[in-house]
C-alpha positions in Angstrom: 292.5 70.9 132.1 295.9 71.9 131.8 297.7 73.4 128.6 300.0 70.4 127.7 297.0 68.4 127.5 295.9 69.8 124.0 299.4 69.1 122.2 297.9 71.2 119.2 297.3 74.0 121.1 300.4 73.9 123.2 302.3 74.3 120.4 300.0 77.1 118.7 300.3 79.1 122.2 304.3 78.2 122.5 304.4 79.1 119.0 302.4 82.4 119.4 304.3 83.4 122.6 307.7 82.8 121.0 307.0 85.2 118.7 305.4 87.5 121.0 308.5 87.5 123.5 311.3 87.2 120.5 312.5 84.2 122.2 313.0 80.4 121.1 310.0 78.1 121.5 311.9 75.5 123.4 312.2 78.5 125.8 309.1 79.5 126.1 308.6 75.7 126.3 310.9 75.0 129.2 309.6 78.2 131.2 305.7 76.8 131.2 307.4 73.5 132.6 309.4 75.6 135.3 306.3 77.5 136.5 304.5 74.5 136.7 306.9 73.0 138.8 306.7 76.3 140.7 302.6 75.8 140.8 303.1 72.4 142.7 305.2 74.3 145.3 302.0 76.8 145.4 299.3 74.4 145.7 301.3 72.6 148.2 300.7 72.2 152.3 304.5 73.4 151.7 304.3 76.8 150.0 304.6 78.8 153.4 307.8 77.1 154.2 309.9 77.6 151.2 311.3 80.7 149.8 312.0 81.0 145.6 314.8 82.9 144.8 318.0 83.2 142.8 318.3 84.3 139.3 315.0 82.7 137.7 312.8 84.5 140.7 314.3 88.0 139.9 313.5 87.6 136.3 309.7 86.3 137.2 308.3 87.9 139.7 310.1 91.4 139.5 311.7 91.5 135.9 315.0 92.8 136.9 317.0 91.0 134.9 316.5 89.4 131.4 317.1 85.9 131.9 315.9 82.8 130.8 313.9 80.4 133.6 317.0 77.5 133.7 316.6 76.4 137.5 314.3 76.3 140.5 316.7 77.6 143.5 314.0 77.2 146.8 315.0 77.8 150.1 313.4 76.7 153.5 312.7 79.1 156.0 313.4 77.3 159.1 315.1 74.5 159.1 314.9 71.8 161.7 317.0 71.3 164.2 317.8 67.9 163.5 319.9 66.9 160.1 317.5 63.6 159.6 314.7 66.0 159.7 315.9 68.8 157.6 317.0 66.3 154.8 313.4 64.8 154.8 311.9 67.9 154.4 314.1 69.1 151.7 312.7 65.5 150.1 309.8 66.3 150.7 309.8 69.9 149.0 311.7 68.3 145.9 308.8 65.6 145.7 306.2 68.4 145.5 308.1 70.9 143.1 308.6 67.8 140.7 305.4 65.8 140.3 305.2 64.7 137.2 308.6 64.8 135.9 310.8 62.6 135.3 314.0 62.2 137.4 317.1 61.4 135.5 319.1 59.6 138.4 322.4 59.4 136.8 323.3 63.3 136.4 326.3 64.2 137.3 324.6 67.7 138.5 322.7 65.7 141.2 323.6 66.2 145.0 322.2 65.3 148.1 322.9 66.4 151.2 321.4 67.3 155.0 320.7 70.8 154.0 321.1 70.4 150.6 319.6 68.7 147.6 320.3 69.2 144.0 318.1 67.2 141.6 317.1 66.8 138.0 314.5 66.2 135.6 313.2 65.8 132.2 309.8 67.2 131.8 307.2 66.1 128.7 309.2 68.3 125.5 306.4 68.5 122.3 309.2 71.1 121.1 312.5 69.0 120.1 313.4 70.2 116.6 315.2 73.3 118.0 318.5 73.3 119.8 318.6 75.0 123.4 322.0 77.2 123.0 323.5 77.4 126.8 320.5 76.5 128.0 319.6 72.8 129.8 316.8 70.7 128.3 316.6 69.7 132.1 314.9 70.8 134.8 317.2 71.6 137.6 315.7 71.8 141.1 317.8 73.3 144.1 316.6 73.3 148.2 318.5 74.1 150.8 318.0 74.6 154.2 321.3 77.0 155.3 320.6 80.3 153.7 318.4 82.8 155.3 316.0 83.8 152.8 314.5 87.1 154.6 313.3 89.3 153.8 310.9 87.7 151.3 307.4 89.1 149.9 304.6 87.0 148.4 304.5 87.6 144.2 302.5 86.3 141.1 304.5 83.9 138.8 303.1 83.4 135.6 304.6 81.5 132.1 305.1 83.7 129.4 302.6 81.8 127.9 300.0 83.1 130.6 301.6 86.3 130.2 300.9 86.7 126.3 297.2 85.2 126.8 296.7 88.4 129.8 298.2 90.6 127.2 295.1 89.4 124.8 293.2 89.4 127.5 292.7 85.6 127.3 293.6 84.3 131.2 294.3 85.7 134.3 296.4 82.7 136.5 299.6 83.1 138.3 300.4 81.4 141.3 301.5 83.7 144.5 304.5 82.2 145.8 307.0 83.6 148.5 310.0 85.2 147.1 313.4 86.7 148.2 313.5 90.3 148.3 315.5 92.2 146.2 317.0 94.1 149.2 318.8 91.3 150.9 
């Protein structure tokens, strides 16, 4: 069973790990939605081809900078050869990451591209009462297929909800997921 299928006790843990983190809940919110976008990736037949990295992977899997989970930047590590190819793949990646969310087609954030797709969602808020400062109440998802992610290493991403119930020793998940390295 997943968290967000107990409502109540979604919103005790959000409410527990808000405090816990001195953060809003519709951040702490948002950031269980963005790692379970990231644990599609993981439990995917695509995990080994995709790379997480940008600003959101240096805050959750090595903590260097203090920043809020806004987007999921992913980048494939070898492209095909072929544009057709290479935009079905980035497709197919975006399909995985964002199973069961909602796609809001009209964005003007939304780009597509052969090496390059920039989608994004809605995911299921129970937290709406609270406003989101410069934060999105979107989930933003970004492949593409023309940087070179190397050097990457493989890392545990966890929610800060997972990481307040670890600090009460109440769960022990994270999903290991390939991420740029820090000395690119």
């Amino acid at each position: 069973m997943n968290l967000h299928d107990d409502p109540e006790a979604f919103t005790e843990f959000s409410q527990a790990t808000a405090e816990a983190f001195g953060l809003p809940e519709v951040y702490v919110e948002k950031d269980y939605w963005v790692t379970y976008a990231l644990q599609n990736l993981a439990e995917s037949g695509l995990v080994d081809q995709v790379v997480f990295k940008g600003g959101t992977s240096l805050s959750k899997a090595f903590r260097l900078i203090d920043r809020f989970s806004e987007d999921i930047d992913l980048a494939v590590l070898k492209a095909p050869v072929s544009d057709a190819a290479c935009k079905a793949l980035l497709k197919k990646v975006e399909a995985q990451v964002s199973r069961g969310f909602i796609p809001l087609k009209n964005d003007i954030r939304i780009s597509k591209g052969s090496k390059f797709r920039k989608t994004v969602y809605q995911y299921p808020r129970q937290i709406s009462d609270q406003e989101f400062g410069q934060a999105s109440p979107e989930l933003l998802i970004e492949v593409n297929a023309f940087t070179h992610p190397e050097p990457f290493e493989r890392k545990t991403i966890r929610s800060f909800i997972a990481e307040t119930l670890i600090e009460n020793r109440s769960c022990g998940s994270g999903y290991p997921l390939r991420i740029g390295g820090i000395f690119r």
